[in-house]
N, C-alpha and C positions, 0 to 999 in steps of 0.2 A: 582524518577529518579534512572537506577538501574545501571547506569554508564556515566564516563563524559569521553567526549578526548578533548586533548589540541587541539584546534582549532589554534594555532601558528605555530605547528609541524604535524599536522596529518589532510589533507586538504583528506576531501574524495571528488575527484571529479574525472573528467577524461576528456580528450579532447574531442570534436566532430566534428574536425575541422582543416582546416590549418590556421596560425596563419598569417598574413602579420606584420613585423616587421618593424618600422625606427628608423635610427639611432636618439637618444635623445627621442624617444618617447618611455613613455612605452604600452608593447600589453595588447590588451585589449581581452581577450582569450572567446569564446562561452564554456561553462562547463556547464557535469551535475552533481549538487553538491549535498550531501546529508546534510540536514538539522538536520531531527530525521531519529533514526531508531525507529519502535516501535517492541517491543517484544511480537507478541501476547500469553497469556497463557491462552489454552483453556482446561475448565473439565466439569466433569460432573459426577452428581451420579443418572441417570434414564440411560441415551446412553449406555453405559460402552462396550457394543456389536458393538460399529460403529467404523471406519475409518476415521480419515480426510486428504481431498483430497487436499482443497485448502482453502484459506484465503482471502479476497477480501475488500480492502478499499477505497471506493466511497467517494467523500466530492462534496460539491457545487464550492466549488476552486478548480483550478489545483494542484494536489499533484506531480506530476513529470515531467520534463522536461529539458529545457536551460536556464540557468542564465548568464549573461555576469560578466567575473572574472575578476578583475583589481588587476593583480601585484603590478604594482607599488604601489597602495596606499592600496590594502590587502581589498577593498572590492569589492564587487557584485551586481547588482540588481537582485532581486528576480526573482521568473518562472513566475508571473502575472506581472511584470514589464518590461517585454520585447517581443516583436513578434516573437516569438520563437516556439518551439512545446511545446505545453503543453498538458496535461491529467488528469480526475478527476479521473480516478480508477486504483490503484495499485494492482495486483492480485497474489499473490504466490502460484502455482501448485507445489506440494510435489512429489517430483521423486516416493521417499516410502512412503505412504501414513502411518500417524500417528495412532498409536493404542490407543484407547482410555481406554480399558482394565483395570481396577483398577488405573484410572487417575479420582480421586475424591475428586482434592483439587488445588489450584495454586502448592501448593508446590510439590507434584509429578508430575506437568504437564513441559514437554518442551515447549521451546519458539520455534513460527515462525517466522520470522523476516520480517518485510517490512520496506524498504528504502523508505520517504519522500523527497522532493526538499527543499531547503532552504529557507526561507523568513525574510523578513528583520526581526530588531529586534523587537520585542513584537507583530507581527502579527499574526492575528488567524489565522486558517483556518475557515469559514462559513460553518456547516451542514457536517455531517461526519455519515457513517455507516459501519460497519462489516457486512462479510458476510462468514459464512463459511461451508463449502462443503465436507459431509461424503459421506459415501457409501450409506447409506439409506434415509439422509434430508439434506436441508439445512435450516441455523440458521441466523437470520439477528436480529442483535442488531442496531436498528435505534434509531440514534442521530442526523437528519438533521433539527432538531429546535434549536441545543444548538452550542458551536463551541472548534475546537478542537486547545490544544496551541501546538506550534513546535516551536523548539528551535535549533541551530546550535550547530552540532556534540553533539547531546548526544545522550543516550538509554533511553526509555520511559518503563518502566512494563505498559502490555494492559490485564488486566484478564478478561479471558470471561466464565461465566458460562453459560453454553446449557441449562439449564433445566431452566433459567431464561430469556432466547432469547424472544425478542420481537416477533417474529414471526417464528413457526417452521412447513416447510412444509413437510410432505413425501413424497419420489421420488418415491413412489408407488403409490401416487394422482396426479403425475403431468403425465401431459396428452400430448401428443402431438395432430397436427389439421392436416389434410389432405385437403389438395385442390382441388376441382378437375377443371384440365386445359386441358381438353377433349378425345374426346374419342381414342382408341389406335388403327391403322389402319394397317393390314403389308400387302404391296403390294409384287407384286414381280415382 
């Protein structure tokens, strides 16, 4: 863990919603809360010439969404505990794309951050994968046999080494398909 917040004082969440209040009751607030952040630190000592673009984390559970927040009594149910919006893929597109450039170790790599949703206490997540996106490949570290832990308000270290990626495709191999949906007529 590479940082803790007082989950007492430092509630990451934020409205979605208008609240309907009565008197003697306490509201029971739709929020989207954050559970972990994780830090992804991605290196690599073959790429060292690439960019990354984006960061992408898929699980078989909903990683983000609405949890319902109860003031009064300071708890929530979770993103799969409620009929709410949920989502399995959190995806972080980099305004400036990251230099990979003599980043050939966790310790000289920066972090990317992706925000998870909350879940109750000691809940996994089921099936989890990385995916992330240079200029030249993308890298998918697949984990959807195994399952990932989150925990309420903390920071998680995520290191990814490229050159150890489950699967690295070049974007020089990927191909696109044409259709063809007929033939082109111009009258006039």
């Amino acid at each position: 863990v590479a940082g803790e917040m007082n989950s007492r004082y430092l509630f990451l969440h934020s409205g979605t919603g208008i609240v309907s209040i009565k008197k003697g009751e306490a509201p029971v607030v739709p929020m989207d809360v954050v559970g972990t952040i994780f830090r992804v630190i991605p290196y690599t000592s073959k790429y060292n010439d690439e960019t990354i673009e984006s960061v992408k984390l898929s699980s078989n559970t909903a990683l983000v969404g609405t949890v319902a927040y109860d003031r009064g009594a300071g708890t929530y149910k979770g993103v799969n505990d409620v009929n709410w919006q949920k989502f399995p893929t959190v995806e972080v597109s980099l305004g400036t794309p990251m230099s990979l450039d003599g980043v050939t170790s966790a310790d000289n790599s920066k972090g990317i951050y992706i925000a998870v949703a909350a879940t109750k206490e000691g809940a996994e997540l089921q099936g989890y994968k990385y995916t992330v996106k240079t200029d030249k490949a993308t890298y998918v570290f697949d984990a959807m046999d195994k399952v990932l832990a989150v925990e309420e308000n903390v920071v998680k270290n995520v290191t990814l080494n490229l050159d150890k990626a489950t699967t690295r495709m070049d974007a020089s191999t990927v191909i696109g398909q044409l259709q063809y949906v007929g033939e082109l007529k111009a009258e006039h």
